[in-house]
N, C-alpha and C positions, 0 to 999 in steps of 0.2 A: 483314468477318470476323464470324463469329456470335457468340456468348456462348461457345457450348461450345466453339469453336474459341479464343477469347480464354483459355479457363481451362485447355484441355491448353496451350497457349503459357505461361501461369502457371507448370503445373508443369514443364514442361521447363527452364524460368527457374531456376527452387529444387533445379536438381539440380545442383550439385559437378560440375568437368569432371571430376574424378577416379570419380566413379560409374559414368561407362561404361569405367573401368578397374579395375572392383572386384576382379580377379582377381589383379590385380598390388599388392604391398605392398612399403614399403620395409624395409630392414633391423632395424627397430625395427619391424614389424608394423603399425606405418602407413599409409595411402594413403601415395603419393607426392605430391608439390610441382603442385598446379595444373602443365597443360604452357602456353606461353605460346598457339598458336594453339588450342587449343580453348578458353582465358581471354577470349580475344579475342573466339572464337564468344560466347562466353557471355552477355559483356557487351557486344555490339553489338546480341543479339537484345533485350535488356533499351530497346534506346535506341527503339523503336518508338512513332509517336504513339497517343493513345489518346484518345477524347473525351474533355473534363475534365467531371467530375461535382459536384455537390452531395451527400454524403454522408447528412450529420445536420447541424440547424440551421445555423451559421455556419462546418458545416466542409467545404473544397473537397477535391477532386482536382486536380492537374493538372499530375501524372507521365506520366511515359510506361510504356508498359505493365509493364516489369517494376521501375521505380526511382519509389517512392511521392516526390511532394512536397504536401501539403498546406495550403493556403492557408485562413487562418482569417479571418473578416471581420469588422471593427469598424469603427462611424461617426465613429472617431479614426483611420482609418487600417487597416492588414492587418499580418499574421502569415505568415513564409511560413515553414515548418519542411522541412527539406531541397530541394537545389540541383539535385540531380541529378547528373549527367556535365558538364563545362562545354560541349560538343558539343550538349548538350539545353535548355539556359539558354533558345535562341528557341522552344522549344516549351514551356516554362513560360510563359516572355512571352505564347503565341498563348491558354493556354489562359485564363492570368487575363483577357484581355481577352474572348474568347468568353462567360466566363461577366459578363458587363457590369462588370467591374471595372479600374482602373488598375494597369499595373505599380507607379507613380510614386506608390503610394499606401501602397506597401509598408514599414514602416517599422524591423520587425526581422526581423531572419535568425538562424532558429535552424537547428540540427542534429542527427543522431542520433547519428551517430559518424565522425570525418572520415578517410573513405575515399573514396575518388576517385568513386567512383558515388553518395556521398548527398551530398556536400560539393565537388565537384570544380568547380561552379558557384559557389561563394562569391563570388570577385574579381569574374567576369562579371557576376554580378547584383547585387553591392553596387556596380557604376559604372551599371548602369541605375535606379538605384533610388535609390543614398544612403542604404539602412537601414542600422544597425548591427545589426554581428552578431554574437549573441552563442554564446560558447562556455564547457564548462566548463574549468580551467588544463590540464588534458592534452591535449585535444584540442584549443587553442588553438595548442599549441606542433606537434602536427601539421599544423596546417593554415598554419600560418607557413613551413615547410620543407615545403609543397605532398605531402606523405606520402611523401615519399622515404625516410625510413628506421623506416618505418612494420614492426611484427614480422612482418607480415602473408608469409605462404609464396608470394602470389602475384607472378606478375613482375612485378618493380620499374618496367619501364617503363609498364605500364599500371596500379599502383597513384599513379603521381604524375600531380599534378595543378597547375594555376596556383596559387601563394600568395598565401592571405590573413590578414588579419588583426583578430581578435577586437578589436571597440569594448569589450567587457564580457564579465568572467571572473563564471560563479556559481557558487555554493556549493553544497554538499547544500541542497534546502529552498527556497531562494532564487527567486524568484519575477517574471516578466516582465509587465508590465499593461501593456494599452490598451484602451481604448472600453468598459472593463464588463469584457472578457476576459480573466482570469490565466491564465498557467500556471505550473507550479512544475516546476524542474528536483529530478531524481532522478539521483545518478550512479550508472554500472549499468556501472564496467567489465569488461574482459572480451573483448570481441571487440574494441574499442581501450581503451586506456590511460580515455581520457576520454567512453568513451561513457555516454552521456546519456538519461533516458525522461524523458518530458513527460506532465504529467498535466494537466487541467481538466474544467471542468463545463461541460454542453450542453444547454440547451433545446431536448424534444425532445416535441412533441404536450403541452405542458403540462406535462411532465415533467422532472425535473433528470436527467441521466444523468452517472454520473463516466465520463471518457475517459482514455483512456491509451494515448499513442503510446511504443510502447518503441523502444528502441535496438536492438538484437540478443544472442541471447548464442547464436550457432552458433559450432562450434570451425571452422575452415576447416581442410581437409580436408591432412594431414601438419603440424599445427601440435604439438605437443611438449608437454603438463602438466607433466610432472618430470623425463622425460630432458633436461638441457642444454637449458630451454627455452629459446627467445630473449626471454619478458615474466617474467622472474623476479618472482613473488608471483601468479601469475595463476592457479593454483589459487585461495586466500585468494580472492583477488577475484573469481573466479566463485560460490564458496559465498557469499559477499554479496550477489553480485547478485543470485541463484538465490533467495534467502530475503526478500530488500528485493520483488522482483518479487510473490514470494507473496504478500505483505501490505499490499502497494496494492488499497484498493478498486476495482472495476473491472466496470460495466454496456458499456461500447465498449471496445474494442482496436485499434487502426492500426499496422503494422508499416512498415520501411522498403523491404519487399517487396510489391507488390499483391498478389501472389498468397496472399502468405503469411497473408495474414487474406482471403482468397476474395473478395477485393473483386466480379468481375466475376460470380461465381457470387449474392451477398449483392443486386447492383444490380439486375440478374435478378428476383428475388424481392420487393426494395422497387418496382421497374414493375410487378409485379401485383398492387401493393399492399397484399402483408402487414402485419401491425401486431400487436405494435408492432416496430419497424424491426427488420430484421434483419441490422441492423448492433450491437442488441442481445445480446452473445454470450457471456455472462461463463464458460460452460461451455469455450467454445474458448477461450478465454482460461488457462484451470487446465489443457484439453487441451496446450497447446504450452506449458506452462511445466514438465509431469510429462514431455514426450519431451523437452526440453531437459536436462531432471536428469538421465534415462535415460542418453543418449547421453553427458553430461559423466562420468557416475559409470561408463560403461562403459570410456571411454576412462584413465578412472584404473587401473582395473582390468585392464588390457589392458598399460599403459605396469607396472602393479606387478610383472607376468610374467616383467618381464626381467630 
């Protein structure tokens, strides 16, 4: 498959199964409820292998093409920040070892937000590995109850996942080390209870670059701000998030979606070898955090009508 075939597969990835039914709205002027089989579509296209990459200095690929997991490398050991689907766990296993690395070397499991497609691999891969994994307290208790009663609009059967469970709860601020390499949890909820962004620093051509892998903050498509929503406060905690996001430094960006920071469009460009990497993007970075506002402050606005 080509590049430009990989990156129209990207965006068909990032579109809501509800988007090919934009014409229909529910009674509260909302998309309707994800349907189960085009959910299914959606997220089996997501399970696709994908070469695993070297990004920037010590940080990997090696998701599948539409559910990021990145693998960070230290001489104490790796970092593996999201699971994936737990159906995908042997294709993380294939890619760490392709790019000359151990599973078995893996020593913590973090996450972005435990939803069955970035977390749904936890248990699998903390019994291949032994890492602890750590979570922040909300999304810990999701991921204990495998996300069964997760607020999430989409069908419950393909939102749960195997449960696991958190070695270590962190704080705002709070910070994970090994081999040299920190990073510091950011909670960012909002698209879950407990989701999480992870920020560090990456030597990059002699360069320090600040990184920041965010959690998400998309509303999922018929999820509710003030009508009867089912995450009461979750307004409050998107304007947090929404403003906390603004004001982390930020020369890289990694989302929990490939497509959604252009990965395969960006890798493209670093084999032609632009410079400095162009995975350098701070401008996309303030672009997708102004259509996130957009879309959150529209949807306010839409639910106020009623």
């Amino acid at each position: 498959m080509s590049s430009a075939e990989l990156i129209r597969l990207f965006v068909v990835c990032l579109l809501p199964p509800a988007t090919v039914r934009a014409a229909e709205t529910s009674p509260a002027g909302l998309p309707p409820p994800p349907e189960f089989a085009a959910s299914k579509r959606l997220f089996d296209s997501w399970k696709a292998p994908v070469p695993p990459r070297r990004l920037v200095g010590n940080i990997h690929y090696v998701g599948a093409i539409g559910i990021s997991s990145f693998l960070i490398t230290t001489p104490a050991g790796h970092i593996l920040l999201d699971t994936g689907f737990d159906e995908t766990v042997p294709l993380i296993q294939r890619g760490v070892e392709q790019l000359g690395f151990k599973v078995g070397d893996i020593k913590f499991i973090l996450g972005s937000h435990a939803h069955a497609d970035h977390t749904g691999g936890h248990a699998a891969m903390q019994r291949l590995t032994g890492a602890q994994i750590v979570s922040s307290a909300a999304d810990a208790q999701l991921l204990a109850r495998g996300g069964a009663d997760d607020y999430s609009p989409y069908p419950k059967e393909l939102m749960s996942y195997p449960p696991a469970k958190a070695d270590r709860i962190v704080r705002e601020g709070e910070a994970i080390s090994l081999g040299g390499v920190t990073l510091t949890a950011h909670l960012t909820p909002g698209h879950t209870r407990g989701a999480t962004t992870w920020t560090m620093d990456v030597s990059d051509a002699a360069t320090t670059r600040r990184v920041v892998f965010f959690s998400s903050i998309s509303i999922v498509p018929s999820t509710s701000l003030v009508l009867r929503p089912a995450y009461p406060g979750i307004v409050d905690d998107y304007r947090a998030t929404l403003a906390k996001l603004k004001a982390l430094p930020c020369d890289i960006w990694f989302s929990p979606l490939g497509g959604q920071f252009a990965m395969m469009e960006k890798l493209a460009r670093l084999e032609r070898g632009e410079q400095p990497s162009p995975f350098v993007d701070p401008a996309g970075w303030q672009k997708l955090l102004a259509a996130a506002e957009q879309d959150f402050l529209r949807q306010l606005e839409l639910e106020a009508r009623r």
